[in-house]
BAFI-3210 file (N, C-alpha, C; in Angstrom, 3 decimals, decimal comma, padded with zeros to 6 digits):
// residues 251
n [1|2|3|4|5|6|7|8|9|10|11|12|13|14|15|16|17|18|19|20|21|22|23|24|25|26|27|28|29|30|31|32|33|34|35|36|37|38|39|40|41|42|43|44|45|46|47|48|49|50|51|52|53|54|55|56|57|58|59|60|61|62|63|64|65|66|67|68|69|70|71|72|73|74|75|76|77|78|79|80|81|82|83|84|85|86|87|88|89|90|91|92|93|94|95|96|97|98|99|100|101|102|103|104|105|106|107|108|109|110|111|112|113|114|115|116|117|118|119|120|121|122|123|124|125|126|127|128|129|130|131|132|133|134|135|136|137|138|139|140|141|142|143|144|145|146|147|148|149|150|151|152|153|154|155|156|157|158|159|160|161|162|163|164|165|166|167|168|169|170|171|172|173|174|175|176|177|178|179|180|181|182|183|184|185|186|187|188|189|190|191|192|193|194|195|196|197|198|199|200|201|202|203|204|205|206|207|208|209|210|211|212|213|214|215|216|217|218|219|220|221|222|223|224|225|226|227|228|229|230|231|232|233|234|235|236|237|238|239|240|241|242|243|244|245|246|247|248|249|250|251]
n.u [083,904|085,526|089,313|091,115|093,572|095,770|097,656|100,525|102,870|103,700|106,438|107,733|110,064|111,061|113,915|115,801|113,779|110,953|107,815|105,592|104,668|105,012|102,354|099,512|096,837|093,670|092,347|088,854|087,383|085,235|083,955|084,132|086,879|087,747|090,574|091,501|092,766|094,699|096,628|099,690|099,876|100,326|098,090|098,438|100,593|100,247|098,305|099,339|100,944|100,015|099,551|102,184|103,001|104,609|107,420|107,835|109,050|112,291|114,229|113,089|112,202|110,941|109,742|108,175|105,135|102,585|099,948|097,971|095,071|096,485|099,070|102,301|102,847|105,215|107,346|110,459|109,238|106,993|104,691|104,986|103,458|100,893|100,319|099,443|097,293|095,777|095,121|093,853|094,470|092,805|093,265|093,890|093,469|091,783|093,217|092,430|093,668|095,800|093,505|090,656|087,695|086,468|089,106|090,338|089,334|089,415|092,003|093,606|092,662|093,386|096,136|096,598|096,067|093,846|092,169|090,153|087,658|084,634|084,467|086,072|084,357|082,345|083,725|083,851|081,467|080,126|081,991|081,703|079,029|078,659|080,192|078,397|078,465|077,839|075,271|075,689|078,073|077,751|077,278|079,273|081,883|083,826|085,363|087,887|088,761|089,653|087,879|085,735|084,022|085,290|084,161|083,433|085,764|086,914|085,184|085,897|088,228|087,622|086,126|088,162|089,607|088,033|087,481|089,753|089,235|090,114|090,543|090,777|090,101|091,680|091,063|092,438|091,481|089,766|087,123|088,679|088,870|086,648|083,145|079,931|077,860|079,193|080,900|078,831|078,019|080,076|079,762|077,560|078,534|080,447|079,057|077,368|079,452|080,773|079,641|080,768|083,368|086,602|086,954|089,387|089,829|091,280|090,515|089,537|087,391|085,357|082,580|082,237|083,556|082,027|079,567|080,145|081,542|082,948|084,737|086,739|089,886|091,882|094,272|097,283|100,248|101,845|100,852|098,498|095,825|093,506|091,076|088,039|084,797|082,802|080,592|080,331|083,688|082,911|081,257|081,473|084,311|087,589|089,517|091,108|092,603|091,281|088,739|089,166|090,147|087,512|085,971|086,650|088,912|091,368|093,375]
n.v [043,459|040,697|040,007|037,897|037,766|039,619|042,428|044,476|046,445|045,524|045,000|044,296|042,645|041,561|040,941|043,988|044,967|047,078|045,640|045,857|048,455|049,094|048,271|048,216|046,459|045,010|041,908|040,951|038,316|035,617|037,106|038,673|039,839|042,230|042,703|045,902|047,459|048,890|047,026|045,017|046,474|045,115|043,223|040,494|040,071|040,732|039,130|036,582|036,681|035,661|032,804|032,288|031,628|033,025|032,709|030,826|032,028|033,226|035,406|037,179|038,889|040,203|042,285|042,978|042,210|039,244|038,071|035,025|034,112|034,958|034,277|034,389|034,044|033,954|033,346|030,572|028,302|028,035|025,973|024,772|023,630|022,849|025,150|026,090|024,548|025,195|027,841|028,233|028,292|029,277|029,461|031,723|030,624|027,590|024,649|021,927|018,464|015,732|013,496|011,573|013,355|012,362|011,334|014,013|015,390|013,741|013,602|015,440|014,987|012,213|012,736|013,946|011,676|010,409|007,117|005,510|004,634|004,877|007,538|009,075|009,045|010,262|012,839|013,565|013,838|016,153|017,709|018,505|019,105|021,731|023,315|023,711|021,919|019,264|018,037|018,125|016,233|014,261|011,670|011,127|010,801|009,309|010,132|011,821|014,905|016,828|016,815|018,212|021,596|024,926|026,813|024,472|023,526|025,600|025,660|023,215|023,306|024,632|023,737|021,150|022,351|023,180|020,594|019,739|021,072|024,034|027,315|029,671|031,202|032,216|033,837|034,041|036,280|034,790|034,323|035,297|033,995|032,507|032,765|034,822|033,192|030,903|032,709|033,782|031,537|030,971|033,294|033,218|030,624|031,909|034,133|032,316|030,524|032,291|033,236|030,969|030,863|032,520|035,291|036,502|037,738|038,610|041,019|042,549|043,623|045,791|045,582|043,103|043,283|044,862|043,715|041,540|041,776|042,339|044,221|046,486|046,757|049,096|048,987|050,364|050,967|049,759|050,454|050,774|052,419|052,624|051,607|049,921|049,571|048,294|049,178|051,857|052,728|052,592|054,544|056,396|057,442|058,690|059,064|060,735|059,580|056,932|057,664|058,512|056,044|053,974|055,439|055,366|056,939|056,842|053,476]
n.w [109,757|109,252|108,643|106,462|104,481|104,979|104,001|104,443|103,498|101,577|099,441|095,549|093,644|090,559|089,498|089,191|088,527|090,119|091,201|092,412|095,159|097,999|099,231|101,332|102,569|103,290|102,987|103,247|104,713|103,513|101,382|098,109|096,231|093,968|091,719|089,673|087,237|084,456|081,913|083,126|085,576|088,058|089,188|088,473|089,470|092,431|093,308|092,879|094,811|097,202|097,545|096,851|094,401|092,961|093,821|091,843|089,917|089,140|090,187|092,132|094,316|097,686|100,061|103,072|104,894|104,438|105,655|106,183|108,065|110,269|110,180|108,976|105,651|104,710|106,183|106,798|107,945|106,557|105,006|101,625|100,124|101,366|101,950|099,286|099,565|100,858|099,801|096,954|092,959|090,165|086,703|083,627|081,679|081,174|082,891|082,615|084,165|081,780|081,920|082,871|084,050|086,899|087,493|087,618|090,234|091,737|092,320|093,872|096,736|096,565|096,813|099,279|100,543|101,236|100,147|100,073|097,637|098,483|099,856|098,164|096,030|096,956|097,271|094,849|093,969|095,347|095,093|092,532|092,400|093,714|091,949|090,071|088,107|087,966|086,986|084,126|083,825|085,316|083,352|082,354|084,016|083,157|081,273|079,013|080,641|078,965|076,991|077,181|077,230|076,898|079,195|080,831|081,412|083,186|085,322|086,013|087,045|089,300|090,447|091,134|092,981|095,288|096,198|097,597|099,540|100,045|101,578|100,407|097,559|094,554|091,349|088,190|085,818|085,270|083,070|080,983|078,347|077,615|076,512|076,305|078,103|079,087|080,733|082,339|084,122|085,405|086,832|088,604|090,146|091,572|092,755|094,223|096,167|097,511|100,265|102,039|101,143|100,740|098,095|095,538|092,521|089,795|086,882|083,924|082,809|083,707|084,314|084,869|087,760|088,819|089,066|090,337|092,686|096,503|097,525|095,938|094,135|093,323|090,721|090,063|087,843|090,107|092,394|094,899|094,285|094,787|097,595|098,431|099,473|096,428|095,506|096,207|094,785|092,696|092,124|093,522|093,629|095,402|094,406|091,392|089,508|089,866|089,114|086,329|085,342|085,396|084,116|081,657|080,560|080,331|079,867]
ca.u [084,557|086,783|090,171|091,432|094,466|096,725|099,076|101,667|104,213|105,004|107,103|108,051|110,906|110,939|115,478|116,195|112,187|110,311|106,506|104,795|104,860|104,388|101,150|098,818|095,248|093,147|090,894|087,961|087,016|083,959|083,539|084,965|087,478|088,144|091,493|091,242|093,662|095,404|097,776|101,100|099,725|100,805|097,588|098,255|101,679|099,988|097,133|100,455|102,073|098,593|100,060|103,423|103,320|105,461|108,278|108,350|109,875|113,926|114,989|112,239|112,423|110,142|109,730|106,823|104,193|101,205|099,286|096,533|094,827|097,775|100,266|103,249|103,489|106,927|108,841|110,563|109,003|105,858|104,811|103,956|102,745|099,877|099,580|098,758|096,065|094,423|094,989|093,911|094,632|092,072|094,102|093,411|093,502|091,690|094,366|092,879|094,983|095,055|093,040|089,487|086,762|086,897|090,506|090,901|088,866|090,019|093,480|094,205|092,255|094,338|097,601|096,579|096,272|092,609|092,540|088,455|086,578|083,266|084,338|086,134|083,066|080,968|083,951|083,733|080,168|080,016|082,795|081,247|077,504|079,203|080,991|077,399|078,913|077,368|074,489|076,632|079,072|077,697|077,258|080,455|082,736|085,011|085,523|088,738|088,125|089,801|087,089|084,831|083,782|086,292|083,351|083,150|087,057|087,005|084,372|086,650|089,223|087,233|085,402|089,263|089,678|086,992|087,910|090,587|089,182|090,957|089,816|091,147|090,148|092,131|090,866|092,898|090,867|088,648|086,398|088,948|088,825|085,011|082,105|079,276|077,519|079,863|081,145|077,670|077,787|081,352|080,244|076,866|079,145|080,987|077,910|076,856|080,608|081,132|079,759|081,526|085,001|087,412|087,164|089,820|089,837|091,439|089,553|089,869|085,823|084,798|081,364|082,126|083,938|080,562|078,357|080,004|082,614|082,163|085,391|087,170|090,745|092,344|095,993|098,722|102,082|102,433|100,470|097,497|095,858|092,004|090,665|086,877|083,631|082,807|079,678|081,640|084,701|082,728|080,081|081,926|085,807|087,632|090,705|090,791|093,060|090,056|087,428|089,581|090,147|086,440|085,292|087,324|089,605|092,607|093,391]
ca.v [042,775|039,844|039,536|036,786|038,193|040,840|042,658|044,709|047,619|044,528|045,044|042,982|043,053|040,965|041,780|044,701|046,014|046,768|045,565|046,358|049,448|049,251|047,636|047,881|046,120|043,899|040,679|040,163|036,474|035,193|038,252|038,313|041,093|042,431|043,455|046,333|047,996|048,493|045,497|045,468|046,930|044,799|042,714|039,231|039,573|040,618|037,725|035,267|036,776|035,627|031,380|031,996|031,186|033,806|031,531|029,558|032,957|033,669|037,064|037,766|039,297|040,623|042,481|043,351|040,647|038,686|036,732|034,605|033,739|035,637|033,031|035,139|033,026|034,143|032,394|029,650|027,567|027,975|024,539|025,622|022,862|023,010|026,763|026,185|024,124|026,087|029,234|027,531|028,945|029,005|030,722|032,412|029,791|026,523|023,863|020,212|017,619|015,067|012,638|011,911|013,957|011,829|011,726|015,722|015,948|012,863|013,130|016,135|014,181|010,828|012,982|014,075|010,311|009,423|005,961|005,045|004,971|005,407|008,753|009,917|009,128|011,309|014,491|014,233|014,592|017,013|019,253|019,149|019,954|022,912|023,949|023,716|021,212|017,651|017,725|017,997|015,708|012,847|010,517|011,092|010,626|008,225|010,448|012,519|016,442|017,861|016,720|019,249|023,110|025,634|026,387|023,403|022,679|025,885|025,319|021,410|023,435|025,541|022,074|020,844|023,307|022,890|019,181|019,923|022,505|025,057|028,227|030,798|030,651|033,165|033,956|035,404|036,508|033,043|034,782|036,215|033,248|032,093|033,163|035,095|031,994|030,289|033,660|034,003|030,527|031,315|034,489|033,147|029,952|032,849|034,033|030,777|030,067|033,906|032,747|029,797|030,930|034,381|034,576|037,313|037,994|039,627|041,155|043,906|043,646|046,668|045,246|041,374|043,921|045,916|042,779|040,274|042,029|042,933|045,215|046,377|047,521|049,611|049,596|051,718|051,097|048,740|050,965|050,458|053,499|053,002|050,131|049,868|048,756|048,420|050,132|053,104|052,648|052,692|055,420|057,928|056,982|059,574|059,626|061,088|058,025|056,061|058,171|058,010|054,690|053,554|055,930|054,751|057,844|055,721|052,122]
ca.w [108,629|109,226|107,461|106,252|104,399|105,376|103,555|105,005|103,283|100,074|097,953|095,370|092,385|089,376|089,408|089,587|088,120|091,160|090,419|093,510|095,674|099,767|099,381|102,405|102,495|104,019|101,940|104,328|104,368|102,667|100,319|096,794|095,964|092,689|091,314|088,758|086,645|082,923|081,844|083,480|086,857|088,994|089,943|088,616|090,615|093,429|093,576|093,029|096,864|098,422|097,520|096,836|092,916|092,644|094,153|090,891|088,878|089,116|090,420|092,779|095,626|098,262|101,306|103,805|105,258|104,373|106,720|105,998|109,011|111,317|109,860|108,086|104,498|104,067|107,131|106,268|108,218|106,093|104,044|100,455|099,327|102,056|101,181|097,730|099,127|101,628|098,328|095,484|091,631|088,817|085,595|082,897|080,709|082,078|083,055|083,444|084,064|081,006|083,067|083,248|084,570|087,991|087,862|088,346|091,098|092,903|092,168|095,385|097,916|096,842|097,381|100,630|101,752|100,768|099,455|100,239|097,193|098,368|100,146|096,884|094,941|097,149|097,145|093,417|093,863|096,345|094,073|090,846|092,802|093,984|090,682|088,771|086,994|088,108|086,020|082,656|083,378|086,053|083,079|081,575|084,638|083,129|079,596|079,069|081,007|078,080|076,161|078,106|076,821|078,002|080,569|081,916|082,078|084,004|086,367|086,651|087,735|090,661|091,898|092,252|094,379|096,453|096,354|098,527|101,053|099,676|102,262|099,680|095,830|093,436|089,804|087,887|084,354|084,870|082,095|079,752|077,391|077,729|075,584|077,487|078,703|080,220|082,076|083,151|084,628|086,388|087,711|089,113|090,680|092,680|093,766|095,272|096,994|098,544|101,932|102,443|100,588|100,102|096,509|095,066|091,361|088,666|085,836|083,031|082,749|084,820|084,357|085,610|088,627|089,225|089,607|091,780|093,709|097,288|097,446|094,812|094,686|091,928|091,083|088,464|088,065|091,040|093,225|095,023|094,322|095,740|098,257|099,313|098,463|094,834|095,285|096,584|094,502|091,045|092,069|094,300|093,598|095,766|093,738|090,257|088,381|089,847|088,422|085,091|084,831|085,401|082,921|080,207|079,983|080,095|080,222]
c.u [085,790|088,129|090,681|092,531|094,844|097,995|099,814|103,030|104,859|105,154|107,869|108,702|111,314|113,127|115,997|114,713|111,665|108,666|105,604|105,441|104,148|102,929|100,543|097,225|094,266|091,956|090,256|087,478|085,682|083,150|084,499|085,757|088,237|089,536|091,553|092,419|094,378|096,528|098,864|100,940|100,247|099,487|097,715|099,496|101,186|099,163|098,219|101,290|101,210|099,162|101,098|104,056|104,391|107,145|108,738|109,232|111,376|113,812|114,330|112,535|111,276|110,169|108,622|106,458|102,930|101,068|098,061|096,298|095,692|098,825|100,715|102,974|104,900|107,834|108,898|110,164|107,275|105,600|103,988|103,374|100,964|098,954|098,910|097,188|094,882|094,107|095,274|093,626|093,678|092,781|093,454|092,740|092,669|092,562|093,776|094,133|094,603|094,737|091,541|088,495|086,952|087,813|091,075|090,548|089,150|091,577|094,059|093,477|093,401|095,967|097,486|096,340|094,547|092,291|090,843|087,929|085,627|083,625|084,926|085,247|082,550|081,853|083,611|082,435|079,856|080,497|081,958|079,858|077,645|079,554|079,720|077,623|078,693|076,212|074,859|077,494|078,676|077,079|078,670|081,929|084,197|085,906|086,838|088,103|088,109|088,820|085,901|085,573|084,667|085,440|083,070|084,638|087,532|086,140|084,909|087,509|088,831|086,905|087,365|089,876|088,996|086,901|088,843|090,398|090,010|089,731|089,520|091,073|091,088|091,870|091,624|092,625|090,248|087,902|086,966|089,203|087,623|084,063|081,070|078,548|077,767|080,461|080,021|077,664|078,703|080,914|078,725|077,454|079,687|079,986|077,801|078,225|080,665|080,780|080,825|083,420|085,302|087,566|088,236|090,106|090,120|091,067|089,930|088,269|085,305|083,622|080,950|082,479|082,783|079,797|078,652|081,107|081,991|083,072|085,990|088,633|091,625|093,663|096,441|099,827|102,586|101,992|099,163|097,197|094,367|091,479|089,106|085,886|082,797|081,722|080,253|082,528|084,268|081,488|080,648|083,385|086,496|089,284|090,811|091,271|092,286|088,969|087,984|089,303|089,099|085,430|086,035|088,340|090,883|092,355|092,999]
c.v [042,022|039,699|038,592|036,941|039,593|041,006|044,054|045,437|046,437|045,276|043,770|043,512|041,816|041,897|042,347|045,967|045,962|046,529|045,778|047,101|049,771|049,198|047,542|047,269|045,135|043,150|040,669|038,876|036,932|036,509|037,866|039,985|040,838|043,122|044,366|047,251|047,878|046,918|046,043|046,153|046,832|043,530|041,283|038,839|039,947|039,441|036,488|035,298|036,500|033,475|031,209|031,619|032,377|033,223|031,003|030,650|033,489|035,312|037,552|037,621|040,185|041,090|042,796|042,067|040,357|037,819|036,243|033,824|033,623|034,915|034,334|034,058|033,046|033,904|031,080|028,698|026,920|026,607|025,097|024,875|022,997|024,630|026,994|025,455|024,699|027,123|028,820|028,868|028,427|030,189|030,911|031,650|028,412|025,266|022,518|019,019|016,192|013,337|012,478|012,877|013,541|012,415|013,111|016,063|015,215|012,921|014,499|015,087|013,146|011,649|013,105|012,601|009,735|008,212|005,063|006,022|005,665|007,372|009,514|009,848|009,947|013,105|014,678|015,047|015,811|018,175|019,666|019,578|021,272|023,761|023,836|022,805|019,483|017,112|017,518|017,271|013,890|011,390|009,970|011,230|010,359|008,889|011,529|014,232|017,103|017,884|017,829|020,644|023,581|026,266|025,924|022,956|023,620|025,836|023,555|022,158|024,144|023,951|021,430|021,227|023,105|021,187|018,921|020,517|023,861|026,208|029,152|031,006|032,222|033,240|034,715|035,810|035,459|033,140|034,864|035,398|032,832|032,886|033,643|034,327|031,798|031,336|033,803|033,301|030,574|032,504|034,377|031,904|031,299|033,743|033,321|030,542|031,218|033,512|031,753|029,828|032,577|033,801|036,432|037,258|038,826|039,637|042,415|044,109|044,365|046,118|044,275|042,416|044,200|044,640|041,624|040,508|042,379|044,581|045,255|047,228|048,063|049,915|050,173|051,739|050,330|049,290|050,320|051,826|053,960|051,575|050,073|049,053|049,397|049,468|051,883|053,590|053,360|053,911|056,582|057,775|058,502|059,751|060,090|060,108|057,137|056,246|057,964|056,802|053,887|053,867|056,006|056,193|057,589|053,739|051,134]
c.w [109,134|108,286|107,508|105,343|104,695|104,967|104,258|104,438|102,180|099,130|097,070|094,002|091,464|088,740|089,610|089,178|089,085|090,345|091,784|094,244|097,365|099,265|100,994|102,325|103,369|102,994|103,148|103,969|104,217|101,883|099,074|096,827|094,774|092,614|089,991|088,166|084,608|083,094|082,225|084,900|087,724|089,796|089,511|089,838|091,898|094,229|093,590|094,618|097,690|098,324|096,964|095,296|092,725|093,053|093,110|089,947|089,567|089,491|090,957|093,965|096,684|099,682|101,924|104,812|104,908|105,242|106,519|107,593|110,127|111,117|109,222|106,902|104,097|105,389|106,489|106,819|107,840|104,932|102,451|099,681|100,219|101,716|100,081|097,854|099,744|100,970|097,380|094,441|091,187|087,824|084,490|081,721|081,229|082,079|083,533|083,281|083,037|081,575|082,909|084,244|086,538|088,826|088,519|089,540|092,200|092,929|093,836|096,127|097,682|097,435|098,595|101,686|101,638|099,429|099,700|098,981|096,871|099,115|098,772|095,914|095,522|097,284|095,990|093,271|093,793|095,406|093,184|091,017|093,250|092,983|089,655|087,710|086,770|086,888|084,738|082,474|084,575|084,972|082,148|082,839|083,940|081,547|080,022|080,002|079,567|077,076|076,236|077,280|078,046|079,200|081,430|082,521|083,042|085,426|087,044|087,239|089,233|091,710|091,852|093,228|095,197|097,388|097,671|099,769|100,944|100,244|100,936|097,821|095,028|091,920|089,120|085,934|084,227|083,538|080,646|078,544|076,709|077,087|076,853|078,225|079,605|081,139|082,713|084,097|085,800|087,132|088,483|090,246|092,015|093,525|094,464|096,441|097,734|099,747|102,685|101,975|100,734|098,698|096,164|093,459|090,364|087,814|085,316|082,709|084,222|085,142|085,669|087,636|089,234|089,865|090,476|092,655|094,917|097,554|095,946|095,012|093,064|091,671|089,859|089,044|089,038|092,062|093,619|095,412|095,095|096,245|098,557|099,039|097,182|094,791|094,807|095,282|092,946|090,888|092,864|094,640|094,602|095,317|092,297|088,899|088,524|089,459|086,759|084,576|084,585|084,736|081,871|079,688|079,714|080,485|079,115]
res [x|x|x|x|x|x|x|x|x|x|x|x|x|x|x|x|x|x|x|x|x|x|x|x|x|x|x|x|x|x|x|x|x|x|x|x|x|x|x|x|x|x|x|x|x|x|x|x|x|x|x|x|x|x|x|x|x|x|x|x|x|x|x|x|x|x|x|x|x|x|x|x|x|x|x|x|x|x|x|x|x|x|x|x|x|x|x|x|x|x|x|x|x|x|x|x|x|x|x|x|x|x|x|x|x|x|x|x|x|x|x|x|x|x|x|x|x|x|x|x|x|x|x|x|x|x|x|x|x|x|x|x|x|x|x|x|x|x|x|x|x|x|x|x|x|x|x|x|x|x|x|x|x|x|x|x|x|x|x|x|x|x|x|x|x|x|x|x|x|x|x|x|x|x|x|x|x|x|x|x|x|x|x|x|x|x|x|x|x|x|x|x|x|x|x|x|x|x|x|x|x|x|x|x|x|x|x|x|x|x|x|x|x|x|x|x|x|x|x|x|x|x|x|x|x|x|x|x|x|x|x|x|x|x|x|x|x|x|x|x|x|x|x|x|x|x|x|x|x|x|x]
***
């Protein structure tokens, strides 16, 4: 098992509240890993110290190390705009930009300095054949996104990701808005990408957890209280707040 992040004794405090607790783990690349826990855990702030979004909140502080691909992210000589693109966000909520269909998917490539056209006609392609989402929308290019099912404006937001080359995708509740459908559609997409990407994901759907995770990691209180594979994790838990929690005795 390759890793492709590495965390490292973090801690992390939201003032003077600590919200994470000496965190140790390892993401292996091109597997998906689930984050599981009650609300308030600690796992959306943890999935935010993997691209630094945590940066944008006042009074935070952090110690330890992460390394994606043996890089520290936390020297200062780290570029975070580049970080965000090699560890792209999809949120809870879907976020296009109010722009055409096109527009969202060409608009990272043009920042990065692509100004040809015909090659941004064929990433759009390329993205939205990836994101399941070409067939539904290649005659409506030119039409607002927002006009698009919250399905489809999240599956616009994964193909902008992919748009970019983004190694590292993060979900964090991609589902928890979406009707069963369209989660079906999102959680068969992450199927299809798992080879080719690290997909990490937070979810309160033990279920969505069970069927497309490869590890699964379980936290409380800011702890990380069980790490392995899901199989494992959800069939022979070897801690007892992880046998709780997965059989609905709390949470």
């Amino acid at each position: 098992m390759v890793g492709k992040i590495t965390i490292e004794d973090l801690n992390l405090w939201y003032g003077q509240s600590q919200a994470l607790h000496q965190i140790n783990m390892v993401i292996p690349a091109g597997q998906v890993t689930a984050f599981i826990g009650p609300s308030g855990c600690g796992k959306s702030t943890l999935l935010r110290t993997f691209n630094r979004m945590n940066d944008l909140y006042e009074n935070v502080s952090i110690s330890g190390k992460i390394t994606l691909n043996n890089i520290n992210l936390y020297t200062p000589n780290v570029d975070v705009v580049e970080l965000r693109r090699q560890v792209g966000m999809v949120f809870q909520k879907p976020n296009p930009f109010p722009m055409s269909i096109f527009d969202n998917i060409a608009y990272g490539p043009r920042i990065h300095g692509e100004k040809n056209k015909k090659i941004l006609a064929e990433i759009v392609e390329r993205s939205l054949r990836q994101a399941f989402l070409w067939d539904e929308v290649k005659d409506r290019l030119k039409e607002p996104a927002l006009k698009l099912s919250g399905g489809q404006q999240q599956r616009l937001c994964i193909a902008r990701l992919l748009a970019v080359n983004s190694e590292v995708l993060l979900m964090d509740e991609p589902c928890s808005a979406l009707d069963p459908i369209s989660t079906l559609k999102i959680e068969e997409l992450i199927f299809e990408l798992r080879p080719k990407y690290t997909i990490v994901i937070v979810t309160h759907n033990l279920q969505q957890a069970g069927r497309i995770s490869d590890q699964t990691a379980f936290l409380l209180n800011g702890n990380l209280v069980e790490f392995g594979p899901t199989p494992e994790l959800f069939e022979n838990p070897w801690h007892k707040k992880t046998e709780d929690y997965i059989t609905g005795r709390f949470g």
